[in-house]
C-alpha positions in Angstrom: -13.5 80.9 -82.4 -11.6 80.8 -85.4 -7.7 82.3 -85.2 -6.4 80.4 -88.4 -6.9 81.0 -92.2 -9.3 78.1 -92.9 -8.8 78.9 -96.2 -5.4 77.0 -96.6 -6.8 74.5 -94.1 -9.5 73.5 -96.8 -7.2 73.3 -99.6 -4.6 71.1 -98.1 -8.0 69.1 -96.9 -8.8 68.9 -101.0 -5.0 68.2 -101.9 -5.0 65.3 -99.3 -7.7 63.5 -101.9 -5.6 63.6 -104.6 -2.4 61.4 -102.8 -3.9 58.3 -104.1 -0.6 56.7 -105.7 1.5 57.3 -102.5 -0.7 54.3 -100.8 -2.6 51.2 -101.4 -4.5 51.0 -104.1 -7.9 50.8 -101.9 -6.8 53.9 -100.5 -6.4 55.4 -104.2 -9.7 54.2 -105.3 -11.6 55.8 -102.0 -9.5 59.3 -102.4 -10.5 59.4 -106.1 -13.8 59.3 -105.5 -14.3 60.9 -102.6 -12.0 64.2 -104.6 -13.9 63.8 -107.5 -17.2 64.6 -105.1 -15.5 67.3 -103.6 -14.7 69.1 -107.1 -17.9 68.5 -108.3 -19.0 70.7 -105.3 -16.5 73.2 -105.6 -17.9 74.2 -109.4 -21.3 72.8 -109.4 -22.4 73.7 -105.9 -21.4 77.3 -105.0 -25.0 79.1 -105.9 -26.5 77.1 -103.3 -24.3 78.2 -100.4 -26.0 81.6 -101.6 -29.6 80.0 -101.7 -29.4 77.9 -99.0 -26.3 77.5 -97.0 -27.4 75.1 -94.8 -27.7 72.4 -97.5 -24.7 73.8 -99.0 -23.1 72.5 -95.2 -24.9 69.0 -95.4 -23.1 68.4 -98.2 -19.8 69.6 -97.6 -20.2 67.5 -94.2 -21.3 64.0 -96.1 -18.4 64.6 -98.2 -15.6 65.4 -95.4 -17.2 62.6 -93.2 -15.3 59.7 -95.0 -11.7 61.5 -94.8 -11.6 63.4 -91.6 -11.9 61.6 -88.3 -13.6 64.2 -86.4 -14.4 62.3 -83.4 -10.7 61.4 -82.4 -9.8 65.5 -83.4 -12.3 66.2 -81.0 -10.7 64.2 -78.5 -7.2 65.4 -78.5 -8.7 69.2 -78.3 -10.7 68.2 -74.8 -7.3 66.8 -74.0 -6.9 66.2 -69.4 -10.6 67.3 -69.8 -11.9 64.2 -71.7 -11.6 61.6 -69.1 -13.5 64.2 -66.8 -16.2 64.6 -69.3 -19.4 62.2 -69.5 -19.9 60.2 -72.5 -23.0 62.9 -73.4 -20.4 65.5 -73.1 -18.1 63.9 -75.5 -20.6 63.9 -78.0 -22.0 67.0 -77.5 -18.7 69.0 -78.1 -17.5 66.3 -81.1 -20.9 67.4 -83.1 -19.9 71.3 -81.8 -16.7 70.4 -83.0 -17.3 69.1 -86.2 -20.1 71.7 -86.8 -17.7 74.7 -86.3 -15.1 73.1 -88.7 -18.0 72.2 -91.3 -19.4 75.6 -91.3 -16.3 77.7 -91.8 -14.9 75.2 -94.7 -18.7 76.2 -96.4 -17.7 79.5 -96.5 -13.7 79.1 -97.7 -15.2 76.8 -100.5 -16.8 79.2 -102.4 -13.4 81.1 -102.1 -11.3 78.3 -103.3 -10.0 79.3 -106.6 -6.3 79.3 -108.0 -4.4 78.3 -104.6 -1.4 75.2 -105.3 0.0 72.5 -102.9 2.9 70.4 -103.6 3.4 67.0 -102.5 6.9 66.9 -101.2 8.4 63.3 -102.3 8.4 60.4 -99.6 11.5 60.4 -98.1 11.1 57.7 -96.1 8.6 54.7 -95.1 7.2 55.4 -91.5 8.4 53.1 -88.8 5.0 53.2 -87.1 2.7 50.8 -89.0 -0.7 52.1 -90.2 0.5 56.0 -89.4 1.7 58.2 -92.3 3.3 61.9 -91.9 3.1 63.6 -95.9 5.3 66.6 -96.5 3.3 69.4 -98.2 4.0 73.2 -99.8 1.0 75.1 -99.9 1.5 78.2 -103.0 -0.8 81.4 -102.3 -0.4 84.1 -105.0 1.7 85.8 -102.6 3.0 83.1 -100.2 4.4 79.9 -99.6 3.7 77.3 -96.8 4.8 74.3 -95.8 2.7 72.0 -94.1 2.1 67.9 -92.8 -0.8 65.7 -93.0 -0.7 63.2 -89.9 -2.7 59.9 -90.8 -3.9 56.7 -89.6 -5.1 53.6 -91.0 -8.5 53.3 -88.9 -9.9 50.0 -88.5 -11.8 49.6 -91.6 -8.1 49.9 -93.8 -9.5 53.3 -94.5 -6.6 56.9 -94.5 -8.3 59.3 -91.7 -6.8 63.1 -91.3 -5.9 63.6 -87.8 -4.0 66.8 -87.6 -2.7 69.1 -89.9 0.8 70.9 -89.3 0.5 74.6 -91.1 4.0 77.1 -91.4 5.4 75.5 -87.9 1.6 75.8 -86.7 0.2 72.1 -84.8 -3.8 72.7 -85.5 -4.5 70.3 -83.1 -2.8 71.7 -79.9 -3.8 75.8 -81.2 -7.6 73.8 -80.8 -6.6 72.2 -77.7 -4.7 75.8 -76.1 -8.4 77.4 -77.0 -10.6 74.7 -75.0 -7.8 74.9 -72.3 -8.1 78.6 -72.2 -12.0 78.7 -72.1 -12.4 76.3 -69.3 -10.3 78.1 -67.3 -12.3 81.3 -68.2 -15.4 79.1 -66.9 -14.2 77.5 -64.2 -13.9 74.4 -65.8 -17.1 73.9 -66.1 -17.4 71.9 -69.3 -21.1 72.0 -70.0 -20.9 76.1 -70.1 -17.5 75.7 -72.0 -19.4 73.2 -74.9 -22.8 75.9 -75.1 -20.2 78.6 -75.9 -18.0 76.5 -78.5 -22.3 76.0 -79.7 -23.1 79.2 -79.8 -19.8 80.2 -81.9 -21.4 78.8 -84.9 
């Protein structure tokens, strides 16, 4: 189920925590924190995606919960098919959703090591009020990429990661052209579509 290099999509995820100073300073205070739990995972926690990955995931999860607004990602991928699906299957392919993501970001973790990203300097103040775009460059050993956060300001005044824009590449739309392609495969038949996305973990 996975066609990208989640690797670079969990770094720029770990660079988005450390933005603090470009917004408020509530927003500054949650990043801190929430990127100083995330590094503390990242060098204290990598022996137990060995011993026991599935705690390893539980804790990647509680710490990605705050910044990554999963549900509305989820939404956007089920695209013309969300209206069409029952509130059950909403939720069943969000937690699928979120899952998948969760589980392959355990595994890049304990990979993450020397990789760089550059926050380009804001250019200019968005015209849409509580959405932010942030330039990025992401430096490999042997490559460079340049990349977007998309944000919103959710309704508890909190930043929430909505899409990420990788070398030209919308994330959100490469998810959405999968779902697309399997409901066509299945004759739109979204319950069989959601068990498969399921059974991909």
């Amino acid at each position: 189920m996975h066609f990208l290099n989640f690797k670079i999509v969990i770094i720029i995820f770990l660079q988005f925590l450390c933005l603090g100073n470009i917004y408020a300073k509530s927003a500054h205070e949650y990043a801190e924190s929430t990127h100083k739990e995330i590094i503390n995972i990242i060098k204290s926690e990598q022996q137990l995606f060995i011993d026991n990955p599935e705690k390893f995931t539980l804790i990647i999860s509680d710490a990605f919960s705050p910044i990554v607004d999963f549900k509305r990602i989820a939404r956007n991928v089920m695209g013309k098919y969300y209206k069409e699906a029952s509130i059950v299957q909403r939720e069943r392919f969000s937690s699928a959703f979120r899952s998948s993501l969760l589980n392959t970001y355990s595994k890049t973790l304990v990979e993450f090591q020397d990789e760089q990203i550059i926050v380009l300097p804001r250019e200019k103040v968005s015209k849409r009020p509580g959405r932010e775009n942030v330039y990025i460059e992401i430096l490999t050993s042997t490559k460079k990429y340049k990349g977007i956060y998309s944000m919103y300001l959710d309704d508890q005044s909190t930043w929430k990661i909505i899409n990420i824009y990788i070398a030209g590449i919308d994330l959100g739309r490469t998810f959405r052209n999968q779902f697309y392609s399997l409901m066509e495969k299945n004759s739109s038949n979204i319950d069989l579509v959601i068990k498969k996305w399921e059974t991909s973990l």
